[in-house]
C-alpha positions as CSV (number, residue, x, y, z in Angstrom):
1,X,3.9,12.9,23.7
2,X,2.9,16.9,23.9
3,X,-0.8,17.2,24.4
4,X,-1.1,20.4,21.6
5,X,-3.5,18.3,18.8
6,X,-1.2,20.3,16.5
7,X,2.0,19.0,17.6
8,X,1.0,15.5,17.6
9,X,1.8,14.9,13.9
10,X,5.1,16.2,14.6
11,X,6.3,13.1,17.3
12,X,4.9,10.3,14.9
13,X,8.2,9.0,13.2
14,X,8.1,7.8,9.4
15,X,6.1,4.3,9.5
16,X,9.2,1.5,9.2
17,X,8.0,-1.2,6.9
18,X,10.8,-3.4,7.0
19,X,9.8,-7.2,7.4
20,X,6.2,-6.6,5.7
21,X,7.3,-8.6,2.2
22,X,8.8,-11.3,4.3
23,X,5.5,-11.9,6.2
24,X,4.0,-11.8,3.0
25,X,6.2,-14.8,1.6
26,X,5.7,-16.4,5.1
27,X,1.9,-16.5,4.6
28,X,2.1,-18.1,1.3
29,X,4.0,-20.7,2.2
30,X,0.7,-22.8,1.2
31,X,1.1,-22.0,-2.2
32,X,5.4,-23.0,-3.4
33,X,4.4,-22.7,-6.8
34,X,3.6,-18.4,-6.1
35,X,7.1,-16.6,-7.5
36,X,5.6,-13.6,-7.1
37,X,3.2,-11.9,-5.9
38,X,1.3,-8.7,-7.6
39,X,-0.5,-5.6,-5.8
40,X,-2.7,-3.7,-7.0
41,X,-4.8,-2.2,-3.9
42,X,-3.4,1.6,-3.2
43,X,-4.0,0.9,1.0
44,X,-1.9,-2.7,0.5
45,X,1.2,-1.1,-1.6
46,X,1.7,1.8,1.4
47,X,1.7,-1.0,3.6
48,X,4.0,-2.8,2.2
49,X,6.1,0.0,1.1
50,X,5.2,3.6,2.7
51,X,4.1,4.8,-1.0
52,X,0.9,6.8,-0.3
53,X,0.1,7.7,-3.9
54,X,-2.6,6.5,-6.0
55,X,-1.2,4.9,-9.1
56,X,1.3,1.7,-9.5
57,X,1.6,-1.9,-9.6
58,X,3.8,-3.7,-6.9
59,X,5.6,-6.7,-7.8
60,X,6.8,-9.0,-4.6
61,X,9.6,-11.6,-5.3
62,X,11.2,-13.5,-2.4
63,X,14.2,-11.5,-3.2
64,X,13.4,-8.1,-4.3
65,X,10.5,-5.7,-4.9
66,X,9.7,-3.2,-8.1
67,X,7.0,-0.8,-7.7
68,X,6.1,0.5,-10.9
69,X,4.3,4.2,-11.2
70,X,4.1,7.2,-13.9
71,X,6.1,9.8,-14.1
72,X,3.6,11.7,-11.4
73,X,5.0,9.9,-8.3
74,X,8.4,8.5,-9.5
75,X,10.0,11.1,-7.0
76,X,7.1,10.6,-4.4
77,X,7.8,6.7,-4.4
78,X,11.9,6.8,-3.7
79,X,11.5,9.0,-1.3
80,X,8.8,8.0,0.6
81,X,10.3,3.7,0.3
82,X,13.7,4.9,1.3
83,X,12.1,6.6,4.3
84,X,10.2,3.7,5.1
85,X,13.2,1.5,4.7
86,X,11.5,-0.6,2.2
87,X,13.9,-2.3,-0.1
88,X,12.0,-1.6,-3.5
89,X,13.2,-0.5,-7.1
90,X,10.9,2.0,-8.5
91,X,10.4,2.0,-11.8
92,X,8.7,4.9,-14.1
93,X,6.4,3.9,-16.8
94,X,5.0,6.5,-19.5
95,X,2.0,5.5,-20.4
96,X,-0.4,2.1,-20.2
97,X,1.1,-0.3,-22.9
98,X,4.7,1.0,-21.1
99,X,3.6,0.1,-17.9
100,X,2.6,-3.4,-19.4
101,X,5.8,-3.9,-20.8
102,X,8.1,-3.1,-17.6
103,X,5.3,-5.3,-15.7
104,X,5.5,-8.2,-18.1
105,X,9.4,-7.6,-17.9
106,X,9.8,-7.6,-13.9
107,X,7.9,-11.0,-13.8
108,X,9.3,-13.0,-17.1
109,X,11.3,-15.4,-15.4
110,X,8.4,-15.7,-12.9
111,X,5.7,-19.2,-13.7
112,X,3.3,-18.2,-11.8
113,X,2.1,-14.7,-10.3
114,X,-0.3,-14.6,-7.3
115,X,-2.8,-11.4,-6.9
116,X,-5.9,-10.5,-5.0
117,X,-8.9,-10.8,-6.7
118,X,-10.5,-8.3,-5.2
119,X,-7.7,-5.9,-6.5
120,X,-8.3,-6.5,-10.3
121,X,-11.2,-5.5,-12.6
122,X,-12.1,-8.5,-15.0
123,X,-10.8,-6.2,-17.6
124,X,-7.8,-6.1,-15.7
125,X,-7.1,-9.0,-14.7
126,X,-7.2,-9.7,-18.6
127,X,-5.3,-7.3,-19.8
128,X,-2.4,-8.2,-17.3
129,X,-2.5,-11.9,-17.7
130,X,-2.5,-11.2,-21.6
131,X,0.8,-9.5,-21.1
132,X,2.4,-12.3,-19.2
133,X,1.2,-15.1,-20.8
134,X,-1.8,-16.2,-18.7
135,X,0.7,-16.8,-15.3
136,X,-1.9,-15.3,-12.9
137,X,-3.1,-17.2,-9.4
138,X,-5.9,-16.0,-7.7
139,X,-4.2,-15.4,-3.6
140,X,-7.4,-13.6,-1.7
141,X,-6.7,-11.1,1.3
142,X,-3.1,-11.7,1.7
143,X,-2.1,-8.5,2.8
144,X,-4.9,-7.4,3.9
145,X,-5.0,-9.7,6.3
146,X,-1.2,-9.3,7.2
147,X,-2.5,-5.6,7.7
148,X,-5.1,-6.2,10.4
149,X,-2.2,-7.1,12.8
150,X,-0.5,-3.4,14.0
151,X,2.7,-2.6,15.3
152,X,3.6,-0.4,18.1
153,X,4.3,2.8,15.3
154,X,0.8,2.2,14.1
155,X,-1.0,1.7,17.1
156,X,1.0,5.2,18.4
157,X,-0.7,6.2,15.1
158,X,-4.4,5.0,15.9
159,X,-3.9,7.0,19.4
160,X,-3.2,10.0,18.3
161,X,-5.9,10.4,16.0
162,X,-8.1,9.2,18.4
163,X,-6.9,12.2,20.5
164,X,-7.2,15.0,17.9
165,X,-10.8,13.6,17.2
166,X,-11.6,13.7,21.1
167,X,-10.1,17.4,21.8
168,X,-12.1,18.5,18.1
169,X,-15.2,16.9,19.3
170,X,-15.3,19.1,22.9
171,X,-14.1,22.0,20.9
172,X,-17.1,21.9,18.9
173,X,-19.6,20.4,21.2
174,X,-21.9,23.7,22.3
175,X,-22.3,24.4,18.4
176,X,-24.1,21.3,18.0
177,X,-28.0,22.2,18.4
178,X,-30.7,21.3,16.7
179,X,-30.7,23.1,13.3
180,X,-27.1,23.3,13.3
181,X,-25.5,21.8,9.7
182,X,-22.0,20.6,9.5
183,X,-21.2,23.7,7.2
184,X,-22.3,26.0,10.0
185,X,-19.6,24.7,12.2
């Protein structure tokens, strides 16, 4: 890897996600009854699919995936799954009660739907078990867990920002004095 800070980003493949949503169904193997499970959490979707946008709802079935977004990000989400090799459908819904319906859709052969609690408001969690028919299980830090375990790309990651932070940390260091305010430098 070249030691230039600014060359660093340029070395650092697209993060492969392939495997993710199987670990996922791996892990609930405690709970059979799960046919799906529902994400919600901006930081858990990219994991599981390389989408680093700030607006969907991910649905996880044993076979398939739909990530559903506004028209802001439809292009954003293909390209950035098929780059991560994540086998997901993206789907584009214009407005709130539209994304409810292509939600309630994805998951209407589906009995029960597992999410994170700590992904949904109470309003939320409401409003999307109204449009499903009250089919939602409460499955706490499934992914995020599943996320606290890196892979080679991501530790690659970690290590190179670790580096850009070291070599911006001596290249500031005789500017820091007493006085001194972070806008100053």
């Amino acid at each position: 890897m070249s030691t230039n800070p600014a060359s660093l980003g340029r070395h650092l493949r697209t993060l492969r996600v392939v495997g993710r949503a199987e670990a996922l169904w791996d892990r609930l193997g405690d709970n059979p009854d799960i046919e799906a499970m529902l994400v919600f959490s901006p930081d858990n979707i990219r994991w599981l699919i390389g989408f680093s946008g700030s607006a969907g709802t991910l649905v996880v079935r044993r076979q398939e995936m739909v990530f559903i977004t506004d028209g802001r990000y439809i292009e954003q989400a293909r390209a950035q799954a098929k780059s991560s090799g994540a086998a997901v459908e993206v789907r584009e819904a214009r407005s709130k009660s539209d994304h409810l319906e292509v939600f309630a859709d994805v998951v209407s052969t589906c009995s029960v739907c597992g999410f994170d609690p700590t992904e949904l408001t109470v309003e939320n969690f409401e409003i999307y078990s109204r449009a499903i028919g009250g089919k939602l299980t409460p499955v706490s830090g499934l992914v995020a867990n599943l996320r606290r375990i890196k892979s080679d790309a991501e530790v690659a990651r970690i290590e190179a920002a670790a580096v850009v932070t070291d070599r911006a940390l001596v290249e500031v260091e005789s500017m820091l004095n007493d006085g001194v305010t972070e806008r100053d430098i």
